[in-house]
C-alpha positions as CSV (number, residue, x, y, z in Angstrom):
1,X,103.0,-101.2,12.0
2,X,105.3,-100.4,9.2
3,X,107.4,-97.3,9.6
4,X,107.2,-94.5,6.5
5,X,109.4,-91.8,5.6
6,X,107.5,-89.9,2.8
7,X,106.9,-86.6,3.0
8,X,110.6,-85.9,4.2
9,X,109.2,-87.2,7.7
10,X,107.5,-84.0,8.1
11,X,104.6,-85.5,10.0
12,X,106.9,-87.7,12.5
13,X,106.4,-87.3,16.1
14,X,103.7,-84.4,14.6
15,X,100.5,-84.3,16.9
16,X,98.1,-84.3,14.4
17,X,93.9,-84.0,14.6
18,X,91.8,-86.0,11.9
19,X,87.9,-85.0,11.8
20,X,85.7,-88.0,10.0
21,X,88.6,-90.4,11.2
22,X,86.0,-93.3,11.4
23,X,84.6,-92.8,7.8
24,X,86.4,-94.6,5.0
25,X,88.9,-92.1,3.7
26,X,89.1,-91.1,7.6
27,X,90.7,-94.7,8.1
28,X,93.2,-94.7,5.4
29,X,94.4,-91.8,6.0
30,X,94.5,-92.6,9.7
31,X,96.6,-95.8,9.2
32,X,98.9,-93.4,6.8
33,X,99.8,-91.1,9.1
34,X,100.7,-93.5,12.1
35,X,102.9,-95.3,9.6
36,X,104.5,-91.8,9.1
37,X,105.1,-91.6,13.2
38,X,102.4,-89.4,13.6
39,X,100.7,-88.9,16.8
40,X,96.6,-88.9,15.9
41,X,93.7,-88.0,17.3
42,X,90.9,-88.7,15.7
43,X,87.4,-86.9,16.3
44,X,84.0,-88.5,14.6
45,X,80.7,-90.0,15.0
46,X,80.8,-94.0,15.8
47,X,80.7,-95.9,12.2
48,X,77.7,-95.9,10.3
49,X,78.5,-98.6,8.5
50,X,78.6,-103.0,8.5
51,X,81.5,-103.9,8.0
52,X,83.8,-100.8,9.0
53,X,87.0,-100.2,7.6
54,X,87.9,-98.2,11.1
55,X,87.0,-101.2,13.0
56,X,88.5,-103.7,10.9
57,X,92.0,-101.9,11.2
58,X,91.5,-101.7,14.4
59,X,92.4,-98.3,14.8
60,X,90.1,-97.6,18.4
61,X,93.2,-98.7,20.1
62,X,95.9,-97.7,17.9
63,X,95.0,-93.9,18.0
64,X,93.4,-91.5,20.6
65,X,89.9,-91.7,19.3
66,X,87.4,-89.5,20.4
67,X,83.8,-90.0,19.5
68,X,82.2,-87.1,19.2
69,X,79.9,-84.7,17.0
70,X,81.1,-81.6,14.2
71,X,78.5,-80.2,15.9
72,X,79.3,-80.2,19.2
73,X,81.4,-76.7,19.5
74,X,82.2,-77.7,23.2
75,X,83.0,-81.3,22.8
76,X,85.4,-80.2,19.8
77,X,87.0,-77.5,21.4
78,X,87.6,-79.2,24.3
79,X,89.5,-81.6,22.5
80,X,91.7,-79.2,20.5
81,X,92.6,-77.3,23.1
82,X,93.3,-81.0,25.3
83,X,95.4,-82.1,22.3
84,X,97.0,-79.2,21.1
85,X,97.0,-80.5,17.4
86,X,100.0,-79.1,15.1
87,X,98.3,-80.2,11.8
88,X,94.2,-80.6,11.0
89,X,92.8,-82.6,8.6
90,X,89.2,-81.8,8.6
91,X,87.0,-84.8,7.0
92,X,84.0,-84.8,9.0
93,X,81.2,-84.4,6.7
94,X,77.4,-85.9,5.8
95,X,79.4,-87.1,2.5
96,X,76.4,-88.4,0.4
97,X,74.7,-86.5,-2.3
98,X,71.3,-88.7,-2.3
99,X,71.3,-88.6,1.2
100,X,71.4,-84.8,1.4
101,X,68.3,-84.8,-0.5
102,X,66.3,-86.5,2.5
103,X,68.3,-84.4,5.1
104,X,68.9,-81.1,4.3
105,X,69.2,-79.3,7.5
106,X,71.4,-82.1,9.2
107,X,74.0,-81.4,5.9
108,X,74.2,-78.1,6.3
109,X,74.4,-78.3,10.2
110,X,77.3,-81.1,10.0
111,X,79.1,-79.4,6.3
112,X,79.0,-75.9,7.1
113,X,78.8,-75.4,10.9
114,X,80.8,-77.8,11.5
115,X,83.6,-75.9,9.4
116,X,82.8,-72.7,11.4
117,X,83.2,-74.9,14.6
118,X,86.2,-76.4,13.9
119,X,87.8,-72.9,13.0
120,X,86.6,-71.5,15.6
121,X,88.5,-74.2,17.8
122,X,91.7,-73.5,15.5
123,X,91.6,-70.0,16.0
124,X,92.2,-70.9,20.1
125,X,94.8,-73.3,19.8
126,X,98.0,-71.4,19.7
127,X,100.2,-75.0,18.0
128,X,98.2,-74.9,15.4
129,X,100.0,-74.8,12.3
130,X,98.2,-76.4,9.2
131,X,94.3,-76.5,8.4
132,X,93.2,-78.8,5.7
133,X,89.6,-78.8,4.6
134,X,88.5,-81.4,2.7
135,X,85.9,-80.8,0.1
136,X,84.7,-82.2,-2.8
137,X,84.9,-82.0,-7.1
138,X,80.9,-80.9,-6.6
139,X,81.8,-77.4,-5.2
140,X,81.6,-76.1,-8.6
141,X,78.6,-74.0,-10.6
142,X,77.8,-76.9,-13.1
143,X,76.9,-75.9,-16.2
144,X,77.4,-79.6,-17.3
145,X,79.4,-78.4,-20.2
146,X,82.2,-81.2,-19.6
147,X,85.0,-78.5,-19.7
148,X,87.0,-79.1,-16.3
149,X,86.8,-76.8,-13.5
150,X,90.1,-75.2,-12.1
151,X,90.2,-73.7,-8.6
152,X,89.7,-69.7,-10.1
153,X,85.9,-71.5,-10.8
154,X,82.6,-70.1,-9.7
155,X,81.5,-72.1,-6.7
156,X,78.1,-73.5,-6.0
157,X,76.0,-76.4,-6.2
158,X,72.4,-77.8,-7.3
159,X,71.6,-80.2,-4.4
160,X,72.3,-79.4,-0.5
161,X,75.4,-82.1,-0.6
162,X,77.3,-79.6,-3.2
163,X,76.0,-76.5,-2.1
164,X,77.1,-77.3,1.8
165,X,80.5,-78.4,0.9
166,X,80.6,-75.2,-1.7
167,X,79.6,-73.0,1.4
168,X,82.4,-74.7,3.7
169,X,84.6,-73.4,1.1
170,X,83.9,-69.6,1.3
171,X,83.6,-69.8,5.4
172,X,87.0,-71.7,5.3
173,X,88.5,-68.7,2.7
174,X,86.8,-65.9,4.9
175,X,88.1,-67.7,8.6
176,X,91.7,-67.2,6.3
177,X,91.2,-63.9,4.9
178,X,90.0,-62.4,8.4
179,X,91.5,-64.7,11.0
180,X,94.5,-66.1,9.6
181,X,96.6,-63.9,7.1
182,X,99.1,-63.3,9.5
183,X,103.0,-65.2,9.7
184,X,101.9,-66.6,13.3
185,X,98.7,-67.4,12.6
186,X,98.1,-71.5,11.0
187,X,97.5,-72.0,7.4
188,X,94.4,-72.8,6.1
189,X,94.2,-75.0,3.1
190,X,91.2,-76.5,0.9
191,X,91.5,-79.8,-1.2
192,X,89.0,-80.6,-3.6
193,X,88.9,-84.2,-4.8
194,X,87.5,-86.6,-7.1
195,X,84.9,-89.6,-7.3
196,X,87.3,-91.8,-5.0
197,X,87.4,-95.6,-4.7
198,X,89.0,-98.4,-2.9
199,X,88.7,-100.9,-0.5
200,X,87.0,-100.9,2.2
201,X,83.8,-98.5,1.3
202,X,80.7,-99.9,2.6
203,X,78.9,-96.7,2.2
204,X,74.9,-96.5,0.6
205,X,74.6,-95.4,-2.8
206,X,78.1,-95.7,-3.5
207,X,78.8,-97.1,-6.9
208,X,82.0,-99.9,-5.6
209,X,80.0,-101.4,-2.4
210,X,76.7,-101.5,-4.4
211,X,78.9,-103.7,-7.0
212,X,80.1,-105.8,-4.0
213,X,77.2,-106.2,-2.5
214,X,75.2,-107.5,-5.4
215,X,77.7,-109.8,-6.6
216,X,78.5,-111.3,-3.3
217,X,74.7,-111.8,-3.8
218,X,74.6,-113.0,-6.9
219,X,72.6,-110.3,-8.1
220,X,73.2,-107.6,-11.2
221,X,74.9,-104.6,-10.3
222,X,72.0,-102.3,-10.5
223,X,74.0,-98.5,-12.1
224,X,72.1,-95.1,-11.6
225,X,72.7,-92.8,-14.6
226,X,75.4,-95.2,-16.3
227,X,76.3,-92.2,-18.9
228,X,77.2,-89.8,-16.2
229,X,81.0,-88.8,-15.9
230,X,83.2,-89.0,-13.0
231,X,86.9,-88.0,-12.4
232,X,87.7,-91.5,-10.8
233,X,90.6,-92.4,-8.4
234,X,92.1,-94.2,-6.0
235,X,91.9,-93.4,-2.5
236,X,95.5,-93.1,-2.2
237,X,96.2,-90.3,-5.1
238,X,93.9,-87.8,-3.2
239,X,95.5,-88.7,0.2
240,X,98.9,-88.5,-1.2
241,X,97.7,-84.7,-2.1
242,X,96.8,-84.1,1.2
243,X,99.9,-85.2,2.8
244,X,101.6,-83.2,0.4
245,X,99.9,-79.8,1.1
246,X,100.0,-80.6,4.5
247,X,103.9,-81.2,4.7
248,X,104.0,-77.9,2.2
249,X,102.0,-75.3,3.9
250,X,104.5,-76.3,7.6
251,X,107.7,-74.9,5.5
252,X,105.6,-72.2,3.1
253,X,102.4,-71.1,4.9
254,X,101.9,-68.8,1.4
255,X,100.6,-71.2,-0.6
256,X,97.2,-71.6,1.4
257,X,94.7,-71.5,-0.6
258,X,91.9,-74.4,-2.8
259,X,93.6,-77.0,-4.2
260,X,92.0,-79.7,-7.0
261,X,93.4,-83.3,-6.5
262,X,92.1,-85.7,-9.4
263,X,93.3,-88.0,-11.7
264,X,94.7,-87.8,-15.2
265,X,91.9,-86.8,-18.1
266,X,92.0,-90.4,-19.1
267,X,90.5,-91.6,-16.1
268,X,87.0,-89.5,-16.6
269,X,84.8,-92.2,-17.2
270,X,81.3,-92.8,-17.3
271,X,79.2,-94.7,-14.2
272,X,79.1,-97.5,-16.5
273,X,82.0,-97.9,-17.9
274,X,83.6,-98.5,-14.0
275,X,80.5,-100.9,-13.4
276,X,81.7,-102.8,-16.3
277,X,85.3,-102.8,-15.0
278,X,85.0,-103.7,-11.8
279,X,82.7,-106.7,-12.5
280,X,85.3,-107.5,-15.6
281,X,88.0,-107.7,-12.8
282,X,85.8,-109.6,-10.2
283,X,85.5,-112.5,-12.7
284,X,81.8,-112.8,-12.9
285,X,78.4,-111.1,-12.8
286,X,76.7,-108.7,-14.7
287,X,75.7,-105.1,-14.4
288,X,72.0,-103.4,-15.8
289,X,70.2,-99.7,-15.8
290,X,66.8,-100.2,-15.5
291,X,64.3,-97.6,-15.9
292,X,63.6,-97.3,-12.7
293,X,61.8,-93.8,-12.5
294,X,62.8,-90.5,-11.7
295,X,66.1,-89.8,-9.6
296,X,67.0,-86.8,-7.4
297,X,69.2,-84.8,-9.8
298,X,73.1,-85.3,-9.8
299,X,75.8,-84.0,-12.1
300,X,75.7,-85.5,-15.3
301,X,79.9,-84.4,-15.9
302,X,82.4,-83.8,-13.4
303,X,86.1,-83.0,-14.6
304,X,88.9,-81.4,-12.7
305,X,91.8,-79.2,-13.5
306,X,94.8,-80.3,-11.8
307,X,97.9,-77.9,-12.8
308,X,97.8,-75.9,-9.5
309,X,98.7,-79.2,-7.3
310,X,101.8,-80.0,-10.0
311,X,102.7,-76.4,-10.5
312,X,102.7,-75.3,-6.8
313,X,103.3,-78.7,-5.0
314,X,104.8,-80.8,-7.4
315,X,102.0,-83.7,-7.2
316,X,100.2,-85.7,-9.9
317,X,98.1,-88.6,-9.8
318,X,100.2,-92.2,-9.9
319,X,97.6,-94.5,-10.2
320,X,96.0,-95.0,-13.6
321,X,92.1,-96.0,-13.8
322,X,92.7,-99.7,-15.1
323,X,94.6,-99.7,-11.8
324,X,92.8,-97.9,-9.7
325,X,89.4,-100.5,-10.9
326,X,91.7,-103.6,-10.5
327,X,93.5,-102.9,-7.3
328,X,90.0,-102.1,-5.8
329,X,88.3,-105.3,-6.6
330,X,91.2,-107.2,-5.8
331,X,90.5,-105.8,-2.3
332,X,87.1,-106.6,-1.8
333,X,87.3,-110.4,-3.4
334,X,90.2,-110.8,-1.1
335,X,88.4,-109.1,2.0
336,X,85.7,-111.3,1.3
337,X,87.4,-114.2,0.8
338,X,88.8,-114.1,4.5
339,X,91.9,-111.9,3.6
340,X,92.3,-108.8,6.9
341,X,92.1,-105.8,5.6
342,X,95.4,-104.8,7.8
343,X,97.1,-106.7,5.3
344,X,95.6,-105.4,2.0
345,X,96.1,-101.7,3.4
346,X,99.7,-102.3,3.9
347,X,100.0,-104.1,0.6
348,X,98.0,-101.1,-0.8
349,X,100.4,-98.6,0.8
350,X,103.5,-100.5,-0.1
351,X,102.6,-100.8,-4.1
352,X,101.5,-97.2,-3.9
353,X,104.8,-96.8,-2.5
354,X,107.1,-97.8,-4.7
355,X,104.8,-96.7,-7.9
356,X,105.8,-93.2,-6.5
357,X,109.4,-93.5,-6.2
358,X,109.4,-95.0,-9.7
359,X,107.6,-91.7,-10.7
360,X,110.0,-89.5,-8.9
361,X,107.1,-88.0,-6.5
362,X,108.4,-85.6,-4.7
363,X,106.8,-86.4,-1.6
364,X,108.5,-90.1,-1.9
C-alpha cells in the first residue's frame, strides 16, 4: 500500500479504533489511515451491501476487523479495552433517512445507544486520547429557510434518522461536559458533514448508486424530490476534516467541540441538478421525476456554515462539485467496466493529494 505523510504523520504507528469500518465512508477512511501507518481496528456489522467497497479493498485482511454490533456494550468494550485505541472514529450508524422511517426503534437503539456505549467504553480505556463522532448536516431544527446552519444552531430533527443523530450529539456534548473536561481525560469531538458521494456507494435510496444502477440497466434514473437542496461533496473533503480534527485535538485537546465539514456555497445543488450531472458525465441515459405519490418527508434545503473548520483548524473543502460529480462517475463506469477499485481509491487519494498541496492545506 502506498505510504502517506499528511497530517504531519500524526496518525503513524497510532492504534487507532474505526466504528462503521465496513460501511462505505468506513472503507475509505479505513484505507486512509493505513496509508498514513496507522494501526486499525475496525468494529461493525458484516456489509449490507452487493458489491461492498470493504470487501472489494480487501480490507478483512489488511486490518484487525472485528465484526460486531454498536449495540453490543460487552462485545465493544471488550474490544477497546483488548486494543487500547489512541484515537476513535465513531461511524457506526443506521445512516438512512427512509429507512429510519420503517425502523424507528432499531435507529435510535444503533444512533443513540450506541454513542452512549461507545463512551462508555472510552471512559475505561485509559490511552484514549481523541473521540470523533460522526454525525450528519440533518442534526439541525429545519425551518427550511435555506439560510445555512452553523454549529451555535438549535439541534433537532423531523424524522427518527435526524433526530437520533441530533440526540447522539447532546449525549456526546454531555459524556464531554461531565466525563471528559479534564487535561487527562480524551477529547471528544463532533463532525457534522454533508450529502457525500463517491465511488463505491452501493447503499438503497442513495441518489449515486440509484443512478448506477439504472443506467447499467438501461433504465431512467428515477430522482425523488429533484428541487430539494443538498450541500454535496466528495467523500474525501469530509474525511480530510476528520483527519484534521483528529491530528488537532492530539496537540490541543481545547478545541473539542461540533464541527461542520461541507463544501463551498457553490456546491448546494438541487437533487436534480446532480442527476443531471452525473448522467451528463456517464455519457448516456436519462433521468425523470415521476409523480409517484406521497414520500416520507425529508428536508427540502440543507446548507452548512463552515468558518469554524477554517478559523479553528485551518481546513476548507478542495474539491469543487463539477469535480466531485465527474470524479464519481468516472469511478463507477470504470468499476464497472472491470477496473479494481484498489486502484481507483489510490488514484482517488493521489489526485486528492496533490489538489491539496496545490491549495496549501495545512494538513498536506
Amino acid at each position: 500500500m502506498t505510504v502517506r505523510t499528511s497530517f504531519v504523520g500524526a496518525f503513524s504507528g497510532k492504534r487507532v479504533l474505526l466504528t462503521g469500518h465496513t460501511g462505505f465512508k468506513g472503507a475509505w477512511l479505513s484505507r486512509w489511515l493505513l496509508d498514513l501507518g496507522a494501526q486499525v481496528t475496525g468494529y461493525a456489522l458484516e456489509p449490507d451491501t452487493t458489491p461492498s467497497l470493504f470487501s472489494d479493498l480487501h480490507l478483512r485482511s489488511l486490518m484487525d476487523s472485528r465484526i460486531g454490533d454498536i449495540r453490543d456494550a460487552d462485545r465493544l468494550s471488550a474490544v477497546l479495552t483488548e486494543v487500547r485505541p489512541e484515537v476513535v472514529f465513531h461511524l457506526a450508524a443506521q445512516p438512512l433517512v427512509r429507512r429510519s422511517y420503517a425502523e424507528p426503534k432499531y435507529t435510535f437503539e444503533t444512533n443513540v445507544l450506541g454513542t452512549v456505549n461507545l463512551l462508555e467504553a472510552v471512559r475505561a480505556c485509559a490511552d484514549c486520547r481523541v473521540v470523533v463522532n460522526v454525525t450528519t448536516d440533518k442534526v439541525y431544527a429545519n425551518p427550511e429557510t435555506g439560510d445555512a446552519f452553523d454549529e451555535a444552531c438549535p439541534l433537532g430533527g423531523f424524522d427518527p434518522y435526524s433526530a437520533s443523530k441530533a440526540a447522539s450529539e447532546l449525549v456526546t456534548a454531555a459524556y464531554r461536559d461531565s466525563f471528559f473536561s479534564g487535561s487527562d481525560t480524551a477529547a471528544l469531538a463532533t463532525a457534522r458533514a454533508g450529502n457525500v458521494i463517491g465511488g463505491g456507494d452501493w447503499a438503497v435510496d442513495r441518489l449515486v448508486p440509484d443512478c448506477t444502477r439504472a443506467l447499467l440497466a438501461g433504465d431512467p434514473v428515477v430522482v425523488r424530490n429533484p428541487g430539494s437542496t443538498r450541500p454535496w461533496q466528495h467523500v474525501l473533503d469530509p474525511l480530510s476534516g476528520y483527519l484534521r480534527l483528529a491530528s488537532v485535538l492530539l496537540g490541543d485537546e481545547s478545541l473539542a467541540g461540533a464541527f461542520n465539514f461541507g463544501p463551498d456555497p457553490a456546491a448546494v445543488r438541487t437533487v436534480g441538478e446532480l442527476a443531471e450531472e452525473f448522467v451528463s458525465v456517464w455519457g448516456s441515459g436519462s433521468w425523470s421525476a415521476p409523480d409517484t405519490g406521497a414520500h416520507p418527508h425529508e428536508a427540502a434545503q440543507l446548507r452548512l456554515a463552515i468558518e469554524k473548520a477554517g478559523r479553528e483548524l485551518q481546513w476548507s473543502p478542495l474539491w469543487d462539485f463539477d469535480t466531485a460529480v465527474k470524479r464519481t462517475a468516472v469511478w463507477y463506469r470504470a468499476y464497472c467496466a472491470g477496473e479494481s477499485a484498489p486502484d481507483l481509491i489510490e488514484a482517488d487519494l493521489a489526485a486528492y493529494e496533490v489538489a491539496a498541496r496545490v491549495e496549501g492545506a495545512a494538513w498536506a
